[in-house]
C-alpha positions in Angstrom: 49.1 -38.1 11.8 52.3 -39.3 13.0 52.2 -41.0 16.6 54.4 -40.5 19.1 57.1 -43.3 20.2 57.5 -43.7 23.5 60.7 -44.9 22.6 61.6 -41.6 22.9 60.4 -41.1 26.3 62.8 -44.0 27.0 65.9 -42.1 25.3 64.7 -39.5 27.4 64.7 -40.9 30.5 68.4 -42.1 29.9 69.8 -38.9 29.2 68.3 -36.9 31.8 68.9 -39.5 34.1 72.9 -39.8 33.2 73.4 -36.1 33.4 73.4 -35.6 29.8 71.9 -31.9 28.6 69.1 -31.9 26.7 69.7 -30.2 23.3 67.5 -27.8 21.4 66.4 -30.9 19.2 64.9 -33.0 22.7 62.7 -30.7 23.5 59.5 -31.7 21.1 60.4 -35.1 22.7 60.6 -34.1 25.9 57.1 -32.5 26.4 55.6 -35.2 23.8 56.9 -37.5 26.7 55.6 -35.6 29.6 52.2 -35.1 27.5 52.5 -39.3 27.3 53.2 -40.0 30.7 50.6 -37.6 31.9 47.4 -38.5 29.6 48.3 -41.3 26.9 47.7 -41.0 23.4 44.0 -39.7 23.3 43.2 -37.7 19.9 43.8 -34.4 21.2 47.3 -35.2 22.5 48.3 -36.4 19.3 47.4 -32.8 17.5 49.8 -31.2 20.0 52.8 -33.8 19.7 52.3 -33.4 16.1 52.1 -29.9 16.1 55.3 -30.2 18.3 56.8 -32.2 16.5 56.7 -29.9 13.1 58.5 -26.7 11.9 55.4 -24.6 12.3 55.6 -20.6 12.9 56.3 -20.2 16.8 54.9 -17.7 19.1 58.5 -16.2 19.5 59.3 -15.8 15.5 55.6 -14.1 15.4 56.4 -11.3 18.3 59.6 -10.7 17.0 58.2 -9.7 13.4 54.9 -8.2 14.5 57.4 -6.3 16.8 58.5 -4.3 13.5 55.2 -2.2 13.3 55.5 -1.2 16.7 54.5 2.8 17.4 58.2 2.8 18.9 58.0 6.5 18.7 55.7 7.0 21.5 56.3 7.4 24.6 56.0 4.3 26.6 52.7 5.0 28.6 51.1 6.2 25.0 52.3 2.8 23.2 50.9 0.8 25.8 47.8 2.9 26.0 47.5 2.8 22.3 48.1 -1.1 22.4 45.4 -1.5 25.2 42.7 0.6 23.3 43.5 -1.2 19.9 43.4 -4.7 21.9 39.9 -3.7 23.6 38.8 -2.4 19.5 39.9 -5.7 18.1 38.2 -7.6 20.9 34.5 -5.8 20.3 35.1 -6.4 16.4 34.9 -10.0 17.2 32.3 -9.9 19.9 30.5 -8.2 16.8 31.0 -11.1 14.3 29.5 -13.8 17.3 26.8 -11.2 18.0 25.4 -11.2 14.4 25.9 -14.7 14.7 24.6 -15.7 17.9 21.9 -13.1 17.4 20.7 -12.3 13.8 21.3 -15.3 12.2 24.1 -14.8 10.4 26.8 -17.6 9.2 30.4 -17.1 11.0 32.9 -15.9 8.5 35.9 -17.5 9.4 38.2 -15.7 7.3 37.0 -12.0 9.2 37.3 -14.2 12.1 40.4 -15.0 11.9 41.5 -11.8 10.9 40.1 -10.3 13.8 41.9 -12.9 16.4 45.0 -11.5 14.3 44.8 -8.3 15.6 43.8 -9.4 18.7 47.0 -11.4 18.9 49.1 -8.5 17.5 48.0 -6.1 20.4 48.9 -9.1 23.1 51.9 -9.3 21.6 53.0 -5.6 21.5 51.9 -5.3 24.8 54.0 -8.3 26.0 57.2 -6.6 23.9 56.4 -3.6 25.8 57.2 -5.4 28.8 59.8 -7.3 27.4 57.6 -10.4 28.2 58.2 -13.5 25.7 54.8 -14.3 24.4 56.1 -17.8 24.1 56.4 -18.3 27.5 53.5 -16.4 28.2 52.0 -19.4 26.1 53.8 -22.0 27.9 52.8 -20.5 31.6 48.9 -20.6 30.9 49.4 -24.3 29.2 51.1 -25.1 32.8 48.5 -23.5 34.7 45.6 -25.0 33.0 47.0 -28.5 33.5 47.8 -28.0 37.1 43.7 -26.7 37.3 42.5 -29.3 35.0 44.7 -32.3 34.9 42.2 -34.6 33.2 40.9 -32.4 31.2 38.4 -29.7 31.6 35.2 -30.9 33.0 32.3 -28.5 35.0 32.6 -30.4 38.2 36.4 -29.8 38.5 36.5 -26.2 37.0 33.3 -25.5 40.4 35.6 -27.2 42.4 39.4 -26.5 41.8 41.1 -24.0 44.0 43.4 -21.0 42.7 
């Protein structure tokens, strides 16, 4: 896994602190940098820098193709009720798969799994188009959230003890 440079932090630092904008192609270094500065280099920092750091499907190319098999010709209260009931569907499908697992001994498979958090994550998605909400940001928001509730790192004492 490649490892991140804190060079770039440094080349960072310059620009934003001569006024320079920051371009398309700083932003992997940029949070890289504040990932850096906030918690080192620990092992599961590095996934997310790498994973930054790569031309890997985003969250906006995803809602902007799933956005194609949209029931457009509904009315909007009847999409989003059909998106809600589907998401709710999809969501008891996999609470099914756990079940059997948790429960009757059965062996997760991952590939139904992860076919079933597909169509959970289509149903967020159209519902987020329906509100013309970018599911990337979406993303984004909660990953700033749960770093403001758990800055170190989740642990139980801090999740009994945070404030909202």
């Amino acid at each position: 896994m490649t490892r991140f440079d804190p060079n770039s932090a440094v080349r960072i630092t310059e620009k934003l602190g001569n006024g320079v904008e920051l371009t398309c192609d700083d932003i992997p270094d940029l949070l890289a940098a504040i990932d850096y500065w906030r918690h080192g280099l620990q092992d599961e920092h590095q996934l997310a820098i790498a994973l930054m750091n790569s031309e890997h499907f985003t969250f906006l190319k995803y809602q902007m193709q799933s956005a194609r098999t949209l029931n457009t010709a509904l009315e909007m209260k009847d999409q989003l009720n059909n998106y809600v009931f589907g998401l709710v569907g999809e969501v008891g499908e996999t609470v099914d798969l756990l079940k059997k697992f948790f429960y009757h001994g059965h062996e997760i498979d991952k590939q139904k799994l992860k076919g079933e958090l597909g169509d959970i994550l289509w149903y967020v998605a159209a519902i987020a188009t329906l509100f013309e909400l970018d599911l990337q940001d979406i993303a984004l928001c909660n990953v700033e959230k749960l770093s403001r509730r758990y800055p170190n790192g989740f642990n139980s004492q801090a999740s009994a003890n945070r404030k909202e």
